[in-house]
N, C-alpha and C positions, 0 to 999 in steps of 0.2 A: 748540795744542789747539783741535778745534772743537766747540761744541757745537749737539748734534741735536736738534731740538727735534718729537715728534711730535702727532701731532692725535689724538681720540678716535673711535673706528671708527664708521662710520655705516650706517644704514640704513633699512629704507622699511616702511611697513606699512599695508595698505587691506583692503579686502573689497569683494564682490559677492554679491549675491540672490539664484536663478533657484527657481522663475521670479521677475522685478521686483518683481512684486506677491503676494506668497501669499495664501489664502484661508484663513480660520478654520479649522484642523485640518488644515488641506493642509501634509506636510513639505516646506521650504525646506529648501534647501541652500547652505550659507555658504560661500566661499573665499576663505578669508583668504590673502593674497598678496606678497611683499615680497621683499627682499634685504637681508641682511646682510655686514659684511664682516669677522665674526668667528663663533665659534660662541656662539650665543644660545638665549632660547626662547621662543616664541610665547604670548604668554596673550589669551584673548577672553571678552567677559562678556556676556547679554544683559538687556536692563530696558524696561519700559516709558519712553516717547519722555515728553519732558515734562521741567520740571524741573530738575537740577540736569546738569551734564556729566558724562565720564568722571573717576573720581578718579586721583590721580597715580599711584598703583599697583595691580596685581592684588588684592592682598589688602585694600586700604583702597575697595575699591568693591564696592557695594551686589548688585550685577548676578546672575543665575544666570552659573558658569561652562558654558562652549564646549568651550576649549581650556584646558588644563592644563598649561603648560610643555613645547609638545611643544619637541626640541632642532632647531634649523636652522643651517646654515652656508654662505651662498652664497645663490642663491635657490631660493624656496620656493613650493609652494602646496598646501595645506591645506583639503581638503573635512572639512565636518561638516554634520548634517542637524539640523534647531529645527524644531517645530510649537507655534505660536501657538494658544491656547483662547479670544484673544478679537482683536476686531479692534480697530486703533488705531496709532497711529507705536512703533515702537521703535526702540531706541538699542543697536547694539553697541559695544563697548570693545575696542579692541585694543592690543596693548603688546607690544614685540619688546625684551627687557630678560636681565638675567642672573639674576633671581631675580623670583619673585611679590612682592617688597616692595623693588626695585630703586627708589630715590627719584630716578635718575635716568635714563629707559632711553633703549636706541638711537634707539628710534624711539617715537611715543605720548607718554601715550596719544592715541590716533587715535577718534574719535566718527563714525559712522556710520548715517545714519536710515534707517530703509525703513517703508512702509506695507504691515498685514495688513487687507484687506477683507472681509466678512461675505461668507457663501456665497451665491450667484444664487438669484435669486427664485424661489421653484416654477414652472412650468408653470399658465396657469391649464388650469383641469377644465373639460371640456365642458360646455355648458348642457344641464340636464336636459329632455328632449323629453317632453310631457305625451302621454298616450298617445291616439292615435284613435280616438275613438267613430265605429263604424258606425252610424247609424239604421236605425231598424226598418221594415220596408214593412209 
């Protein structure tokens, strides 16, 4: 008799910004990105940067959700759009898991920083031109 002894399936999970840097009210578009090498599902969360890290699972962290368990098998990659109401670091959360309260998942959770910057300066205004007096002859 022999015996087989197997491993626990693995896989990967990141994201990306674009644009790098968003502006206050400017939608970002997130792509959360990875390979599995079973069928799983994606959960992402977004929170102000600072603070404490990702929690062990979807549903035990704090974060606005992203992604909701979409299902993935193989590799993946997954747009969603975020607009920021203020500027400052945040922290997305991502977890490639079998359930949102999965305490041990494939991959994650995976913490992810990016900075939102305030909107550009106005244009200064022209300087007001006092107006020309003709003199009188």
């Amino acid at each position: 008799m022999q015996a087989i002894t197997f491993r626990a399936p693995t896989g990967t999970i990141t994201a990306s910004v674009n644009p790098i840097i968003p502006q206050v009210d400017e939608a970002a578009t997130v792509t959360v990105t990875g390979a599995s090498e079973m069928a799983a599902s994606v959960f992402a969360k977004i929170r102000p940067g600072g603070g404490v890290g990702c929690a062990p699972t979807f549903s035990a962290d704090s974060g606005d959700g992203l992604i909701f368990g979409k299902g993935v098998d193989g590799a993946f990659s997954l747009p969603v759009t975020t607009t920021q109401r203020t500027a400052g670091s945040y922290l997305l959360c991502l977890w490639l898991a079998t359930s949102s309260t999965d305490p041990a998942p494939i991959a994650g959770p995976q913490p992810q920083l990016f900075n939102v910057v305030g909107p550009p300066p106005a244009p200064p205004q022209p300087a007001a031109v006092p107006p020309t007096r003709v003199a009188a002859r």
